[in-house]
Each structure stands twice: as C-alpha cells, then as structure tokens.
KEMARBA-879464 format. One record per residue (C-alpha): y, x, z. Coordinates in steps of 0.25 Angstrom, whole numbers, plus 2048, in hexadecimal, padded with zeros to 3 digits. Layout:
// KEMARBA-879464
<volo y="Y" x="X" z="Z"/>
...
// end
This chain:
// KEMARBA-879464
<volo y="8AD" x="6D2" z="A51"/>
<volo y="8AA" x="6DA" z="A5E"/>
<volo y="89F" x="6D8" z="A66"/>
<volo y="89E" x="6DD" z="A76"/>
<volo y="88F" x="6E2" z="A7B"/>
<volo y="88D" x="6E7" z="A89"/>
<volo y="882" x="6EE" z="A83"/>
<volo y="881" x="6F3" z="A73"/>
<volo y="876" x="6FB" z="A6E"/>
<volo y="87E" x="701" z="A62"/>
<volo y="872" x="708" z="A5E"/>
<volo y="863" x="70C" z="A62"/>
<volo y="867" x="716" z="A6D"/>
<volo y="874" x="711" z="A70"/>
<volo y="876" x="706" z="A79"/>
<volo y="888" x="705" z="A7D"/>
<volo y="88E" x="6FC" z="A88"/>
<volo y="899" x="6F3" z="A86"/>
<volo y="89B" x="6F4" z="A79"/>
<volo y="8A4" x="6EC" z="A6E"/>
<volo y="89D" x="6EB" z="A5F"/>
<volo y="8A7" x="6E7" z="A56"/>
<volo y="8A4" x="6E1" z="A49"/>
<volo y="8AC" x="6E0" z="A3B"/>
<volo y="8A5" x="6D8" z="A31"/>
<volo y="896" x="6DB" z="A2F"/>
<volo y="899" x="6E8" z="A37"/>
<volo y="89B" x="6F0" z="A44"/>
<volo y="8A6" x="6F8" z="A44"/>
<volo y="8AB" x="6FC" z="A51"/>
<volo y="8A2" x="6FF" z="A5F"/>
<volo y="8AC" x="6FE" z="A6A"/>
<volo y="8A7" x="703" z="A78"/>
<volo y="8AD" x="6FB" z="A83"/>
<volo y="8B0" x="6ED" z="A83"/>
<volo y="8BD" x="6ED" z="A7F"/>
<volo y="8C6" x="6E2" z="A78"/>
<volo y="8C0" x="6D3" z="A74"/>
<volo y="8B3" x="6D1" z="A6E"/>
<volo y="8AC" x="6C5" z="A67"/>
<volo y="89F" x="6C7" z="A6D"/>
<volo y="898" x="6CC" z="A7B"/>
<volo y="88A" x="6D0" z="A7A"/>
<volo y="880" x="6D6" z="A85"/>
<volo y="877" x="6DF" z="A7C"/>
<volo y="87E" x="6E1" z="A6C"/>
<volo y="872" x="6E9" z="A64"/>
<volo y="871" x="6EB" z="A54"/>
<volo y="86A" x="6E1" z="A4E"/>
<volo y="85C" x="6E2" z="A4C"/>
<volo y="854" x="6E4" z="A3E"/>
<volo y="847" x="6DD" z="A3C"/>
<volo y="841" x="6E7" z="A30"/>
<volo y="834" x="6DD" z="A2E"/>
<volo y="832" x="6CE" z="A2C"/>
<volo y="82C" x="6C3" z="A27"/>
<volo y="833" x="6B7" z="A28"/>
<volo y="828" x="6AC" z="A23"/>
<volo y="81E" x="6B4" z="A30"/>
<volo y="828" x="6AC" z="A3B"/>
<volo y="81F" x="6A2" z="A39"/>
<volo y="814" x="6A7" z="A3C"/>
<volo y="819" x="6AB" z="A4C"/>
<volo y="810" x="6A6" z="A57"/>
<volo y="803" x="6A3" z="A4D"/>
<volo y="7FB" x="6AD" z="A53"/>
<volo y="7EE" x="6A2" z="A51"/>
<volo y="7F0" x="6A3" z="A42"/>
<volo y="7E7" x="6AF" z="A43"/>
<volo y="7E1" x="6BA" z="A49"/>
<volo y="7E9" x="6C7" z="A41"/>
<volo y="7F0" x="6CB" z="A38"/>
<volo y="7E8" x="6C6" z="A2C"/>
<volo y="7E7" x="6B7" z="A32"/>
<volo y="7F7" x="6B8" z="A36"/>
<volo y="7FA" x="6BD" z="A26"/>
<volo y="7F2" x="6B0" z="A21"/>
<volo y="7FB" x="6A6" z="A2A"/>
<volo y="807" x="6AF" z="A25"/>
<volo y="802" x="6AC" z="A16"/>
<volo y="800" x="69D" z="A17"/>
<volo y="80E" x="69E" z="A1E"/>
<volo y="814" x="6A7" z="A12"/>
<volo y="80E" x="69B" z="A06"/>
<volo y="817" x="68F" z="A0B"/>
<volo y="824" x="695" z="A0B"/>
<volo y="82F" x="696" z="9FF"/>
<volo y="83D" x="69A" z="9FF"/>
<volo y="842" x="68F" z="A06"/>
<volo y="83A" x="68D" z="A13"/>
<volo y="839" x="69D" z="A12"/>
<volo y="849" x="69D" z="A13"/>
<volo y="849" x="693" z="A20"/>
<volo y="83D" x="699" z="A26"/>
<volo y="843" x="6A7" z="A25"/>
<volo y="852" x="6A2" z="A29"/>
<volo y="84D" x="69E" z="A36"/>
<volo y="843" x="6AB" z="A39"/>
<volo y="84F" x="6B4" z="A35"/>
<volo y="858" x="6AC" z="A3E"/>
<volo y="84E" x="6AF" z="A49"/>
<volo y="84E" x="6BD" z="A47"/>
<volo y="85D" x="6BE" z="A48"/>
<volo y="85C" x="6B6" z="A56"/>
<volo y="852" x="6C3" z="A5B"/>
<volo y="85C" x="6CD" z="A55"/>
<volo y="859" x="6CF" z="A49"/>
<volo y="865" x="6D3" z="A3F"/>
<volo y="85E" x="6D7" z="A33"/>
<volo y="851" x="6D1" z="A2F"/>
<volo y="846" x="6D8" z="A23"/>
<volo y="83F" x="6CF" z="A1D"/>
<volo y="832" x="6D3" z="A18"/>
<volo y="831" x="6C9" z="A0B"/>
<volo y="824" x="6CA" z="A03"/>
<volo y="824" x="6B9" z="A02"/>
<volo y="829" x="6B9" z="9F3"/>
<volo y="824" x="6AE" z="9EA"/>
<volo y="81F" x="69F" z="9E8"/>
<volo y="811" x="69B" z="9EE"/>
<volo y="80A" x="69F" z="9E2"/>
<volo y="811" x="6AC" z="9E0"/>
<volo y="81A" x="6A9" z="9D5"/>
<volo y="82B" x="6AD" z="9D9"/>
<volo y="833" x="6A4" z="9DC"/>
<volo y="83E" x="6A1" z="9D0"/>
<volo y="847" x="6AB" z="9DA"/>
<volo y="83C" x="6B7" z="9DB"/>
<volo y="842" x="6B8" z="9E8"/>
<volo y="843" x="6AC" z="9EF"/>
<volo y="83B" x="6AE" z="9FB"/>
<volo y="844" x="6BA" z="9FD"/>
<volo y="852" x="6B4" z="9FB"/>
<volo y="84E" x="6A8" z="A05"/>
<volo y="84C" x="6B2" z="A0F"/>
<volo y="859" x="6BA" z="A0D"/>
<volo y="85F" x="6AB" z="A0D"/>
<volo y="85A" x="6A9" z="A1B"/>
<volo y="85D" x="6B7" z="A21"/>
<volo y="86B" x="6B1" z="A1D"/>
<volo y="86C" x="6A4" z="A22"/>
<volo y="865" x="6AB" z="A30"/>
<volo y="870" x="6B6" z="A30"/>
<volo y="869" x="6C2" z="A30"/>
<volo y="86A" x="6D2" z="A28"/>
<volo y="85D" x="6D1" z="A20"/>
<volo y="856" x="6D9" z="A18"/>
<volo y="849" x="6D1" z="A0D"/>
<volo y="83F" x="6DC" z="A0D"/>
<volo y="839" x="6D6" z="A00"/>
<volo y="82A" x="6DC" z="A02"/>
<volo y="81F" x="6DD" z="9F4"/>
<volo y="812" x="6D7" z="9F6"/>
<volo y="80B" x="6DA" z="9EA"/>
<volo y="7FC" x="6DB" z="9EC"/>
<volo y="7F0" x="6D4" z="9F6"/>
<volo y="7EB" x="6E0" z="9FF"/>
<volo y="7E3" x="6EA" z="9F6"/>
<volo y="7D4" x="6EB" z="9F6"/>
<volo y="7CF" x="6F6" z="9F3"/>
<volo y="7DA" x="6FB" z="9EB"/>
<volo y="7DD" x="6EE" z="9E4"/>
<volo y="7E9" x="6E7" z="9E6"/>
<volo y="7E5" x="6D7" z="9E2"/>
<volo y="7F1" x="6CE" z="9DF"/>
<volo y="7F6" x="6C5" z="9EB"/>
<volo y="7F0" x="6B7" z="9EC"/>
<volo y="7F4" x="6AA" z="9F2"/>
<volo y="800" x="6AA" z="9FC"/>
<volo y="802" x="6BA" z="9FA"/>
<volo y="806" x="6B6" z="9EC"/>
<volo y="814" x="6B3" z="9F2"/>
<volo y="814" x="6C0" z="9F6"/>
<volo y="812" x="6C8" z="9EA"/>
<volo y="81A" x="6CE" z="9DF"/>
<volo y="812" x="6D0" z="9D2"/>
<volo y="814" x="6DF" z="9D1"/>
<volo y="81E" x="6E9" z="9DA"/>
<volo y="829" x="6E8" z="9CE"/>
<volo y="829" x="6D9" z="9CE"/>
<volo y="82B" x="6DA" z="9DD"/>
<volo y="837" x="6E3" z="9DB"/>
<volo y="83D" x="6DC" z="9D0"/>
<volo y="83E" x="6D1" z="9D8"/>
<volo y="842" x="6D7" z="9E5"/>
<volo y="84E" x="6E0" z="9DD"/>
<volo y="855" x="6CE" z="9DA"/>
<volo y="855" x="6CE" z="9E9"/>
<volo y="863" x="6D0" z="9EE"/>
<volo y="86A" x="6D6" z="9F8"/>
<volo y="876" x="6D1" z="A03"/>
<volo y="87E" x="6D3" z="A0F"/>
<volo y="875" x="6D1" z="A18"/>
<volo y="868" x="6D3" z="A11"/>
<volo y="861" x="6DE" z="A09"/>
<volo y="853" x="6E1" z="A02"/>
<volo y="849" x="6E9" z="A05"/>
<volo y="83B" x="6EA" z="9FD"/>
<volo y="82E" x="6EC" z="A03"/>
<volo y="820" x="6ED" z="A00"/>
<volo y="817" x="6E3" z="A09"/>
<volo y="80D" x="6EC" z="A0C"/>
<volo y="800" x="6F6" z="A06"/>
<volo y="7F8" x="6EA" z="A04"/>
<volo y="801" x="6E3" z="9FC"/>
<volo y="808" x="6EF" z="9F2"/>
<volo y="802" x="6FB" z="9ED"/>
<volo y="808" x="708" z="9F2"/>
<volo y="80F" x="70A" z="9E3"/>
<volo y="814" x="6FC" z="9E5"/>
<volo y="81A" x="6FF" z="9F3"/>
<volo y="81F" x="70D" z="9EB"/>
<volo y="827" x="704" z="9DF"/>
<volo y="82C" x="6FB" z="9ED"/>
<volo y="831" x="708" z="9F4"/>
<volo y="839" x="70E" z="9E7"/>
<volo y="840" x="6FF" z="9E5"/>
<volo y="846" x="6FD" z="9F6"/>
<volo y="853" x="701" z="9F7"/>
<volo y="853" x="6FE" z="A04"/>
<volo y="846" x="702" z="A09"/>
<volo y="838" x="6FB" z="A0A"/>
<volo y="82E" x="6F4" z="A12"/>
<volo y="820" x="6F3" z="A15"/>
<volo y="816" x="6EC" z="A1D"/>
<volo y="80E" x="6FA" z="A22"/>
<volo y="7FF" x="6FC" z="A29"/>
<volo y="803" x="6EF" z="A30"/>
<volo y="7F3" x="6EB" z="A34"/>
<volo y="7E7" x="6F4" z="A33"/>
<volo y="7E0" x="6EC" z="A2A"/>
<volo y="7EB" x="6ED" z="A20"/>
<volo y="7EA" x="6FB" z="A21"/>
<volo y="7DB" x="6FB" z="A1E"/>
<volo y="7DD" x="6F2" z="A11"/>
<volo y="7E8" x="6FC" z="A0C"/>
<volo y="7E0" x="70A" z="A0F"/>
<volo y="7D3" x="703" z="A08"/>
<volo y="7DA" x="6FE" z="9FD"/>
<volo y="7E4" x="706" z="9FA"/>
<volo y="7DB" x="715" z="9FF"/>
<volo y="7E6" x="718" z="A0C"/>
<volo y="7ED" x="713" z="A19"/>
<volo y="7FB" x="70C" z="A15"/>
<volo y="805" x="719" z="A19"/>
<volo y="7FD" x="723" z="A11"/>
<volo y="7FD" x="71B" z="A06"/>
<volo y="80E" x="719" z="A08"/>
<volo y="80E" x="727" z="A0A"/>
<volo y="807" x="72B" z="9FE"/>
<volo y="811" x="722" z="9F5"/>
<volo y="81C" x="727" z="9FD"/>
<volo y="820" x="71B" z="A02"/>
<volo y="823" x="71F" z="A10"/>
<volo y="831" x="721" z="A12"/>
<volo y="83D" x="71E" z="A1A"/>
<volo y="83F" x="711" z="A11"/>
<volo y="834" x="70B" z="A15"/>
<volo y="831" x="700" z="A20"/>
<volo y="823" x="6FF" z="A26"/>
<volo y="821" x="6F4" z="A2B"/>
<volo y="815" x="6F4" z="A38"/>
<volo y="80C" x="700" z="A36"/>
<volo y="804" x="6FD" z="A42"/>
<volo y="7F6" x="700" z="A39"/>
<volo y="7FB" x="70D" z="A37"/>
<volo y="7F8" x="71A" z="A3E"/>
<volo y="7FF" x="724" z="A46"/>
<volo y="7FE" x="72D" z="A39"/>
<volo y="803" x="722" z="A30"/>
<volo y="80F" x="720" z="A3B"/>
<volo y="815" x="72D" z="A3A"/>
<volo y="812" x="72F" z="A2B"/>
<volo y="81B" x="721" z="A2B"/>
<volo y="825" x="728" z="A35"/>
<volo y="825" x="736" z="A2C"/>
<volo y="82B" x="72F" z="A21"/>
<volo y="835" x="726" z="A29"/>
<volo y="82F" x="719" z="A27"/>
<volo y="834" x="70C" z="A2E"/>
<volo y="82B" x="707" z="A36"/>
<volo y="82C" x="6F7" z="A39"/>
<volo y="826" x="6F3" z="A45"/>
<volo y="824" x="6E3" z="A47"/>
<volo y="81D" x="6E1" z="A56"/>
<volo y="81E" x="6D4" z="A57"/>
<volo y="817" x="6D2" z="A4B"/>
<volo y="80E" x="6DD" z="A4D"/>
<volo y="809" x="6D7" z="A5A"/>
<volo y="806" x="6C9" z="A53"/>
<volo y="7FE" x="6CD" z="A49"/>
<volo y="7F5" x="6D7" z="A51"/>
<volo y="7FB" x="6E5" z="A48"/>
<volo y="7FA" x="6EC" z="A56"/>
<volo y="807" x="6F4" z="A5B"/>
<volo y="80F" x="6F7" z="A52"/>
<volo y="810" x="709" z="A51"/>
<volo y="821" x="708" z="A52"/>
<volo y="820" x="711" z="A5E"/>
<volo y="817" x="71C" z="A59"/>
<volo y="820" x="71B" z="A4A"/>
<volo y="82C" x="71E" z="A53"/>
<volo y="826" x="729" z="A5A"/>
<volo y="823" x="730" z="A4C"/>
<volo y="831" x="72E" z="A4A"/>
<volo y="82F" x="722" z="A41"/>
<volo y="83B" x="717" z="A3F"/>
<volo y="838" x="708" z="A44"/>
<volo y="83D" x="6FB" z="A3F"/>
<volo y="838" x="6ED" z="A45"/>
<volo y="834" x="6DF" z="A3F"/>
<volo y="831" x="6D3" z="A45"/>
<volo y="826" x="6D1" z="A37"/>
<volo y="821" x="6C2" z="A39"/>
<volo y="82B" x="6BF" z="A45"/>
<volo y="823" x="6BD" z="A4F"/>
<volo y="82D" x="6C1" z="A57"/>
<volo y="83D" x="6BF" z="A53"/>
<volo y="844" x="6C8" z="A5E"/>
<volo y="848" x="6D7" z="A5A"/>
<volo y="848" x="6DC" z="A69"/>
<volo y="83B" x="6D5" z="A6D"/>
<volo y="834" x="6DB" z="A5F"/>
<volo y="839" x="6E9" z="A64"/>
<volo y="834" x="6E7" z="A70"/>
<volo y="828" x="6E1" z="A6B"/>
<volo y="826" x="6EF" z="A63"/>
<volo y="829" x="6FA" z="A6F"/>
<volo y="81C" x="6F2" z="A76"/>
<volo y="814" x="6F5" z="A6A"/>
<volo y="818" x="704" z="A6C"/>
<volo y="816" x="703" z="A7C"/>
<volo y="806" x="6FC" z="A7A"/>
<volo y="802" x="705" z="A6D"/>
<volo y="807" x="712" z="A76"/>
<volo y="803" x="70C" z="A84"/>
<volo y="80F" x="712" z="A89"/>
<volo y="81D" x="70C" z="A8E"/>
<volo y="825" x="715" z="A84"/>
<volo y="825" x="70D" z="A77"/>
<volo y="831" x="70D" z="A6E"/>
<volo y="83E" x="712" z="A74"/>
<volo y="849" x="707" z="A76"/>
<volo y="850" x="70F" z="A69"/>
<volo y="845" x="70E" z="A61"/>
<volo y="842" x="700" z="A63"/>
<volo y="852" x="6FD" z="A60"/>
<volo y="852" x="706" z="A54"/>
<volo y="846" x="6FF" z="A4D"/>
<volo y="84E" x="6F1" z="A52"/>
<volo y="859" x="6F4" z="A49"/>
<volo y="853" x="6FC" z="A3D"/>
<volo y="85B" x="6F4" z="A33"/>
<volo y="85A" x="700" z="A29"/>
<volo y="84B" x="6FC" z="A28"/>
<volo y="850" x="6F0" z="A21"/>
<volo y="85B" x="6F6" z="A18"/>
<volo y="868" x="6F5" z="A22"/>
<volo y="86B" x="703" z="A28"/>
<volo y="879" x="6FD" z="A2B"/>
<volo y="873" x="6F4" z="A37"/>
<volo y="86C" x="6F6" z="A43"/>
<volo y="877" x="6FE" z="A4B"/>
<volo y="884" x="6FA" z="A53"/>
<volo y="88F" x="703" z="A4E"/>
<volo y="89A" x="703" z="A45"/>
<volo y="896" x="701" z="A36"/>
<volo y="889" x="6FA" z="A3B"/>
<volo y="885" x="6EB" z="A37"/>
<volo y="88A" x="6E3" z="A42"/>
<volo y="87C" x="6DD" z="A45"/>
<volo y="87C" x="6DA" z="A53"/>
<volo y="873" x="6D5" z="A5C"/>
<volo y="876" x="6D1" z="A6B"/>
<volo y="86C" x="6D1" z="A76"/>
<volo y="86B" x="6CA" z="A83"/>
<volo y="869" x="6D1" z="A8D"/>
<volo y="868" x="6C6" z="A9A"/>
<volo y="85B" x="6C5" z="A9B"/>
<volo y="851" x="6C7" z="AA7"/>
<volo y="848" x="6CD" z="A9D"/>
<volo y="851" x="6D7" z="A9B"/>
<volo y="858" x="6D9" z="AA9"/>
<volo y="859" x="6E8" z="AAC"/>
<volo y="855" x="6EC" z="A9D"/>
<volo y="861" x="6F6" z="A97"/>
<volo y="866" x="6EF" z="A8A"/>
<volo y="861" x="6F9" z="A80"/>
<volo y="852" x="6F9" z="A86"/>
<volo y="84F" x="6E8" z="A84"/>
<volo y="84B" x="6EC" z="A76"/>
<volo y="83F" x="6EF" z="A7E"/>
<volo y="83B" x="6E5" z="A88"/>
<volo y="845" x="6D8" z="A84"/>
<volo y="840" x="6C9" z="A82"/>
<volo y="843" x="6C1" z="A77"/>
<volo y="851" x="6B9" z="A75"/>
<volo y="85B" x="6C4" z="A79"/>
<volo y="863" x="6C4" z="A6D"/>
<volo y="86D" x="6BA" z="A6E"/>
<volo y="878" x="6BE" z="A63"/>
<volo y="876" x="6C3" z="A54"/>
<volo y="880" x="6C9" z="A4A"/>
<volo y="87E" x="6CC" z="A3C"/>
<volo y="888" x="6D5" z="A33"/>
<volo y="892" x="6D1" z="A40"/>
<volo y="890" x="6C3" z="A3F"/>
<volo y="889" x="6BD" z="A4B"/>
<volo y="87C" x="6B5" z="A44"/>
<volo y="877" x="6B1" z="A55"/>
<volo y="880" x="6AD" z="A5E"/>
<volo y="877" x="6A8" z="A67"/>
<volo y="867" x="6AC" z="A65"/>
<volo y="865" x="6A2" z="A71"/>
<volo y="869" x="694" z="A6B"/>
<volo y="865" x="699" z="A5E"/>
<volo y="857" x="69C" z="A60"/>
<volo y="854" x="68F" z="A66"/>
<volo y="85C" x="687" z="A59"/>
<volo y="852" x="691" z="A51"/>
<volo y="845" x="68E" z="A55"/>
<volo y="842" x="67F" z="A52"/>
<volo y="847" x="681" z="A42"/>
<volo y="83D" x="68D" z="A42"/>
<volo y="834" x="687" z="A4B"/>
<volo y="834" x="67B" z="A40"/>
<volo y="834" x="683" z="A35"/>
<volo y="827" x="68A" z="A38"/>
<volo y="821" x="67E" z="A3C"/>
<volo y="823" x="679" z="A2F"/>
<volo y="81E" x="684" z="A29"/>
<volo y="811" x="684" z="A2F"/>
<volo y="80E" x="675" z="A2C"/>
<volo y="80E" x="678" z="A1F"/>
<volo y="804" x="683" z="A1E"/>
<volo y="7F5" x="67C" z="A1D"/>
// end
C-alpha cells in the first residue's frame, strides 16, 4: 500500500512535503520523498497515530451531566451508580461504540484504566476476568491498538491510618488482598494488537507496599491515578502521615516505568521531584476542565524536563487534537502567558505510545507501525495555519481517515460519526433509565 501526503509530520519536529508512505503488512517500510509512481491513497495532512494513555470507558456516559453535581465528589457518585448496572455484556457494547469514537478523533491505540472487576456483590465472575476480556472484545470489534491497564482497588480511603474494606458498589472494584489481584491479572492474556499493563488505582485505595508488590509484578510498566484533587491529597497525608510523591518516593516507586496520571494537587516541588526521576506525566484537560481539577501542571512538568502523555479520562471529549489543544490552554491561563507547550511538545505527548507498552508506534518511518492518521485541512478555521501548528488552535472533526497496523479502520470520519451517534446516543439513554 502507498499512501501520498502533501504534508507528513514523520515525527515531532519533522513536517516533509509531498511525500509517499508506503506500507507492507502491519508496517512502514519505505519513505519516498516526491510523488513518484501510483499510490492507493492521497491525503492532505498524514500524522502518526495518536495514543490515549488514560480512560474509562463506562465515564462516556457521564459527558454533558454537569447538573449531577457540584465537584468532583458529587460527579464520582453519578459515576458509581453508573458503574453498578453494568456486566460484561452491556460493558462490551457500551465500550465498542466509545472506542469507536475514539478512533474517529484519531486515536490508534487506546488504555483503558480497568478497575470494574466483579459481580454486584463483589464476588468474580466464573471468568475472574470477565469485565476485562469484554473490553478487549470491543477494542477488537471497534479496530483499534489497545492496551487494558488492569488497575487494583483494594481499600476505601484510609482514616487515620486505617484502610476499612470497600462497601456497596466499590466491592466490584476490589481484589481481596494484592496477591489475589495479581493472580488474576497474570490469566489475562496478550495479542496482536492488545497488551497488559498493571496499575495501582490510587494512594487512597492501595497501601504503598501494595503499590511496591504492583510495581515488581509490571512488565510493561505501571499506572496510577496521582494528587488528581486536593482533598485527595489531604486524606492521604493525614492518613497515611505525607503528601502522595513523598510517600512514592520513599518506597521507591518513582521511576521511569511509571504513569502519573493528573498531578494537578501537587507542587512545584513534587513536579520536578516527578521530573527527576522520569516520570510520565498524563495530562487529561478536558477531563480536568469538567470536574473543577484546576489546570493541569503539563507545561511546568515539561519545563523541568519532565515526559508527557495525554488522556481523554472520562471522554468528555473524543478528538486527540482538540484535547492537545485543550491542554496548551491550560499551560497559557495557569502561566498567563501566550507561550504554553511548544507545537513539539504538544505532538510528542499526542503519540506517547510507549506510555502504554508499544514503543514501535507513534512515528512515520520505516520499521514503524503503520498507524495513520489523515487530517483535513480545508477548513476556514484553519485558513492560513501551517500543517504542523493546528495541533494548537484546530476544531473538532478534522480527522477524516484512520489506519491501524496498515489497515484502514475509517475511511470516512464524516458519514461515520453521524451513523455512530444514535446507537450511542441510545445506548446511554438506556442506561440512564435504568438507574433509580
């Protein structure tokens, strides 16, 4: 397959002109400059593929119910009552029609941040992992790379140094003990396009030597929800006698394989403590923005020299551009300057695939998964914007054409988008009736 671009970012700070991508199998192997011989495809604007390190596929239903409460804490008990009606089989179609979306706003590889395990009374499943293969079942039908970031929830927030067994809905969350968790997280298998990471959900829900057993076990790195609000970070340093990063620190947790997902509670201290021990840092603004987390600290991270991923968390938003966007604002109204996050910054957290265990994507160049996405760029919205700098200021729907592993999965975002929303729109619905 060959594919011509007028324009093709083959990396961060490499934007070529008429270019030809050509693809064997599930891989590129050849960038020929010039438009030489036939092609199979003509794109605009051909970039990588974009990764979105942190999600929660169940939260979708959740977009655009701002009235369901004031913060966070109001918004995580609509997500709870959310979380009790599902099983396997309405998880698999809600989350086959949320990763579908994904992929129409560019999105090649998706994490899923799994911690909604077990039956409504907290017993498994005959399958231990049930939840877990119906979403790795629907990453499939939707086409996507995936990676099931399979998160322990093992505790209800600590007081005062106790950690008090999880009631009522959380009980679907929670493990018994941290060795149960692994156990069933080592049955969980792997494919060709979907991988396993583990995670720990957060400080309020697993002890630090928990999240030490959870580190040892990842092959592929590990997750964790970090110093997301302020008040979390008040229950954890009473409880538990420090702030979240100290408390990492001194296990020796912080490390290059790990994923910190938010940090906006945490300090310019704790940042480049983060940044000193190369940290990921996962930013979700969108997500960010609707649950009052305040700006997300991305911009000052990357200054310490720290490394950025990007989420879209509970998918209030479903277009990797626009969410990039979304976070060079945060870093122009935290700094009240113009300068934010450089357009190579913003692109290098846009396709930080290694964050989610494939290293081989996230470039276009020979050797490289050919994940591809093409960009419209006849737009009014975008009239006199160079190709590489829309990653800043673009509108939603300029993807128009996906490939995944070299096979095109959207061959017109348009039509698509429209066919998609009433079987979500419906699905939702339907879910909502049935919560009292």
């Amino acid at each position: 397959m060959r594919i011509a671009a007028d324009f093709a970012l083959l990396s961060p700070t490499e934007l070529a002109t008429d270019v030809v991508v050509e693809v064997h199998g599930e891989r590129i192997t050849a960038i020929e400059h010039g438009r030489a011989g036939a092609c199979d495809s003509a794109v605009e604007l051909l970039v990588p593929g974009f990764a979105n390190v942190h999600g929660h596929a169940f939260h979708r239903a959740l977009r655009g119910r701002a009235s369901l409460g004031a913060d966070f804490w109001d918004w995580r008990s609509s997500m709870l009552a959310v979380a009790e009606i599902l099983d396997p089989d309405r998880y698999r179609d809600l989350a086959t029609l949320v990763y579908r979306e994904l992929l129409l706003g560019g999105y090649t590889t998706v994490g899923e941040f799994h911690y909604l395990h077990h039956t409504r009374d907290g017993s498994p499943y005959r399958d231990p992992n049930a939840m877990g293969v119906a979403l790795v079942e629907a990453a499939r039908a939707a086409g996507c790379r995936y990676t099931l970031i399979d998160a322990a929830y093992l505790h209800q927030a600590p007081d005062h140094g106790e950690w008090a067994p999880t009631e009522g809905v959380l009980r679907r969350f929670a493990d018994a003990t941290v060795d149960a968790y692994l156990a069933r997280t080592e049955e969980l298998s792997e494919g060709a396009t979907h991988r396993v990471q583990l995670a720990g959900h957060s400080l309020r829900t697993c002890t630090p030597s928990e999240l030490v057993t959870i580190a040892q076990a990842a092959r592929r790195g590990w997750h964790l929800h970090l110093a997301e609000q302020h008040l979390e970070v008040e229950i954890v340093e009473a409880a538990l006698g420090a702030r979240p990063v100290a408390l990492l620190e001194h296990a020796g947790l912080l490390g290059p394989e790990l994923v910190a997902v938010h940090a906006n509670a945490a300090t310019a201290e704790e940042l480049g403590t983060l940044a000193r021990h190369d940290v990921v840092l996962c930013a979700c603004p969108s997500t960010e923005e609707d649950l009052g987390d305040g700006p997300s600290p991305a911009a000052n991270f990357h200054g310490l020299g720290g490394r950025l991923a990007i989420g879209s968390d509970e998918h209030v938003l479903a277009d990797g551009l626009v969410e990039a966007s979304r976070l060079e604002a945060h870093a122009r109204l935290a700094s009240r300057r113009r300068r934010g996050l450089d357009v190579a910054a913003l692109w290098t957290a846009l396709t930080a695939h290694h964050a989610l265990g494939w290293p081989e994507a996230g470039r276009i160049a020979p050797g490289w998964l050919a994940d591809l996405v093409a960009i419209d760029l006849h737009d009014v919205s975008l009239a006199g914007v160079t190709p590489e700098a829309i990653i800043q200021i673009t509108t939603p729907a300029r993807v128009v054409r996906v490939w995944v592993g070299g096979t095109e999965i959207v061959h017109d975002a348009a039509v698509e988008r429209r066919e998609l929303a009433p079987r979500l729109d419906h699905l939702i619905r339907t879910i909502w009736k049935e919560i009292p």
